[in-house]
N, C-alpha and C positions, 0 to 999 in steps of 0.2 A: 038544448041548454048547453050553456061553455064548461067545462071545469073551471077546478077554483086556481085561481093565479098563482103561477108560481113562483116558488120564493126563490129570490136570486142569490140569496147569502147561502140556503141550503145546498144550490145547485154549485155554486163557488166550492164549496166545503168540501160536495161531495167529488169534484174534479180533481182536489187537491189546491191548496191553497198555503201562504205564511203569511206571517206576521214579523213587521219589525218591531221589535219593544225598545225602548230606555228602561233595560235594567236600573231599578235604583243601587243604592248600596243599604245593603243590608240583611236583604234575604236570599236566598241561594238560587241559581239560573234553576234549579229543579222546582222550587216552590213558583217561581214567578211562571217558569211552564204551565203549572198546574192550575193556577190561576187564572191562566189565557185559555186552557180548555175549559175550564169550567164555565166562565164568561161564555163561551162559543159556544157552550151544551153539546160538546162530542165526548166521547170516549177516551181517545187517545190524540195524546201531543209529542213531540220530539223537540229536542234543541240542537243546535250544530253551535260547538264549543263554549265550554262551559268558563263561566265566569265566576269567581270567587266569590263569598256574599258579601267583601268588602271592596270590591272594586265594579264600576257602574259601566253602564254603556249600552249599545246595541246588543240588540240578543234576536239572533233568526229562530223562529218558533216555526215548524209546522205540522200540517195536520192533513189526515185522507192519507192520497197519494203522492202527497208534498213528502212524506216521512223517507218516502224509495230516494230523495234527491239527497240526503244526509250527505252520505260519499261523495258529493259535487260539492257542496257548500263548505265541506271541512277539504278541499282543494283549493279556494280560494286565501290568498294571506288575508292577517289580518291589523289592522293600525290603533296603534294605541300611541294616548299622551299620558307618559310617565315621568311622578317626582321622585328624586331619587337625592336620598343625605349620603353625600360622603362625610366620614368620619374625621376627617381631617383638609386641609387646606392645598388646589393641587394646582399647580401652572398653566396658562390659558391653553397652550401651547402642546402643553403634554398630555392636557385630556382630550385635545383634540384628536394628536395620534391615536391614544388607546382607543376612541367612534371609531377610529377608522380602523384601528385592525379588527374588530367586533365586525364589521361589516363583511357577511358572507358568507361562511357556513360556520358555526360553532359548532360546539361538543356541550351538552345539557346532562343532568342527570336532576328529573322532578325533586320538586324538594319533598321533605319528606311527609307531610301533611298532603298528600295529592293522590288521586283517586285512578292511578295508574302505577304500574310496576315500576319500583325504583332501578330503570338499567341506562344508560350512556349513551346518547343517541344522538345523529346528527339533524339541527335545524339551520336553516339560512336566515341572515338576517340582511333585509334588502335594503333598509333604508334606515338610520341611526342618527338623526339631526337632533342638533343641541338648539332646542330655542331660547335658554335661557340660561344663565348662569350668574347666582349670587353667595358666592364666598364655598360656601359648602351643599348648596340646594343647586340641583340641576331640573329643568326640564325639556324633557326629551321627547322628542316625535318619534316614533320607529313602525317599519311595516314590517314583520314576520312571518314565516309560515305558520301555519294552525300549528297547535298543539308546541310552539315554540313558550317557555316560562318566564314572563320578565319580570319575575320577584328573581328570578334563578340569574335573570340577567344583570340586575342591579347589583347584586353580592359578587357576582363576577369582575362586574367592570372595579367596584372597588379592590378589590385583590387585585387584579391588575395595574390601578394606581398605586398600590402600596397604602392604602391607607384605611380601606375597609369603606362599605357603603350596605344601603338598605332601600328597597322600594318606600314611598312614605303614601301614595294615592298613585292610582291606575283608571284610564276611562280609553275603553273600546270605540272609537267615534268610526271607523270601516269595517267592513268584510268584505273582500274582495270588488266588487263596484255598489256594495249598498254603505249609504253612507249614513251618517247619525241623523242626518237633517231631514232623515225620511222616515227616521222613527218615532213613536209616540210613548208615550207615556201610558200605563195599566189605567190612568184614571178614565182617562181618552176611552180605550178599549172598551174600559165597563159604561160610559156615558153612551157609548155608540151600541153595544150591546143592549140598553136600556131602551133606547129610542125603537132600535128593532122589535122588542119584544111590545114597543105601545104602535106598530105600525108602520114606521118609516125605515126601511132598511139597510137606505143609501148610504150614511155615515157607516155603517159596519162596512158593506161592501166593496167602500173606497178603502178600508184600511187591508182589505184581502188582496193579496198580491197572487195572479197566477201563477203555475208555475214556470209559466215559459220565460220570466223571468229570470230565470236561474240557469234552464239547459240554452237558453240562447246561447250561454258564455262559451260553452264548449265547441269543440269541432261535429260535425254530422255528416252521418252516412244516409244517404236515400236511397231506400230497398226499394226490389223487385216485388210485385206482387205476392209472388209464392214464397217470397223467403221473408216478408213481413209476417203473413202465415207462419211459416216455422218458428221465428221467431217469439211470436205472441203466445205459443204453444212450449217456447221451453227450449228453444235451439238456441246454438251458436250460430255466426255465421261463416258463411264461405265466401271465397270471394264472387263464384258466380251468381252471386245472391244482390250484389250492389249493380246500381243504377248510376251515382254519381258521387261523387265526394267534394264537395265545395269548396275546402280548406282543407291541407294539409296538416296531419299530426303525426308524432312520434307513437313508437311503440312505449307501451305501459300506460295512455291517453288515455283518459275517460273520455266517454264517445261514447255522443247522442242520436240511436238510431229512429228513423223519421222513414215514414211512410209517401207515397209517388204524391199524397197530398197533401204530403206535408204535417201530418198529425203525428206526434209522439207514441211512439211502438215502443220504446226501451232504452235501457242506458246498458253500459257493456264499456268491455276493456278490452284497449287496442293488442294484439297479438303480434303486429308488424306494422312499422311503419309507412306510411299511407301512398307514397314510393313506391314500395314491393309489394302492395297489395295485390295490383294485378297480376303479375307473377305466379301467386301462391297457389298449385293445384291441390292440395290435399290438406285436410282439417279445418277448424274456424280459422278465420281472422280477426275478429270480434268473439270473446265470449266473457263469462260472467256477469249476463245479462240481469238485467233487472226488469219485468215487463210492467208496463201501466196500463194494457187496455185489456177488456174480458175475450181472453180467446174465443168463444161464442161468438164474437163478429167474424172471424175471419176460418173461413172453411179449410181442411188442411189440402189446401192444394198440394204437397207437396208428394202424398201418399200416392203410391202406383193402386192401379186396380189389384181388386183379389184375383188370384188365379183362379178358375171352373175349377170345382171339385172333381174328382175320378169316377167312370162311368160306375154306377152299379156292377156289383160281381154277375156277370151273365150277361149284361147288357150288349146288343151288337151280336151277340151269338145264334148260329145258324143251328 
């Protein structure tokens, strides 16, 4: 006799998996979270950057061993199309200049409604294009790093015209290479979640995103047998521990370490630049690992044998 077939949405889930949602406007990236687990019948959900419950868009959800990728997803910028009132009437000319000194790294401090400590901190802003302007309404294309405030941005830019301004609607259409046109809707979610539960399971399973998705983006390191081992068990790495490096990255890099097959062992933070790696004889070069696979696969190759224990007292004696 076969066993019973198995479910492919379970085994997605259980590997780790996301979802893109269209946040509506309305309810908060936390409730819409909760929503998508429950839909999925797991436990637990994550979100990587949070969305106002008045401003709509993409919202990366995941879930399993998708949640270890958080720290890579809130690495990527993010793009939003923002309306913004200024308070007053300003020169085509002169709001052009103020996009462009905005373009680059700013100085922020959250506004005060925000679920982070109010302290001064620097974000870049990479891309600030005006598509549209009518007397006092602007709208703006902008790409930012995560965790950059474009309510925060909007009150800014008006101080800086001299005349005051306000966010009026915000919609998140990127994050980093996932775009809005790839997301769905919660109704989507629950209709594909529904068909699952009557038998068909493909509509859910197309909306599951692996996670290779997401470490593709980063740089990788290809360990050595023994030091995938160490690794999976809770190490740094050294450098005699790599096999190859494909791409080049800076130090402070998030860096995706990968297995001689290529399967995903762990993510980790670059300790030196991928240059001086070879170089380095002593300490990790990669640590603050995160592992994804059960140490139980991989034996600790790395351990020396025990020493024989000491003869018995008497033993060998004439």
């Amino acid at each position: 006799m076969t066993g019973a077939p198995a479910d492919p949405v379970a085994e997605r889930l259980a590997s780790g998996a996301f979802l893109l949602v269209d946040k509506p406007r309305g309810p908060s990236s936390h409730q819409v979270t909760a929503w998508a687990r429950d839909l999925l019948g797991v436990d637990t959900a994550g979100h990587a950057g949070t969305l106002d419950p008045n401003v709509s868009g993409l919202l990366w959800i995941g879930v399993g061993p998708a949640l270890k990728l958080l720290p890579l997803v809130l690495e990527f910028p993010k793009r939003y199309i923002a309306a913004v009132l200024l308070h007053g009437p300003v020169a085509r000319k002169e709001l052009e200049r103020v996009l462009a000194e905005f373009t680059g790294p700013v100085y922020q401090t959250p506004p005060v409604r925000s679920a982070v400590k109010r302290e001064r901190r620097v974000r870049s802003i990479h891309r600030l294009h005006l598509i549209e302007a009518d007397r006092t309404s602007l709208l703006l294309d902008i790409v930012a790093d995560s965790g950059t405030y474009v309510r925060t941005l909007a009150v800014d830019l008006g101080e800086a015209l001299g005349v005051g301004g306000n966010l009026l609607e915000l919609r998140r259409v990127a994050t980093g290479p996932f775009e809005e046109r790839r997301s769905v809707p919660l109704s989507a979610l629950a209709d594909a979640a529904a068909l699952r539960a009557a038998g068909d399971p493909a509509p859910l399973l197309a909306l599951l995103h692996p996670i290779e998705e997401v470490w593709r983006e980063f740089p990788t390191v290809v360990l050595k047998d023994g030091a995938a081992s160490a690794v999976a068990h809770g190490s740094g790495l050294a450098s005699g521990g790599i096999l190859a490096i494909p791409k080049p990255f800076a130090r402070g890099a998030h860096v995706v370490l990968l297995s001689r097959t290529g399967a995903l062992v762990a993510t980790g933070i670059a300790h030196h630049d991928s240059k001086e790696i070879s170089g380095v004889r002593h300490g990790w070069v990669i640590g603050e690992t995160r592992v994804f696979v059960d140490p139980a696969r991989f034996p600790a190759l790395w351990q020396r044998p025990a020493k024989p224990a000491p003869p018995a007292a008497g033993a060998g004696q004439s």
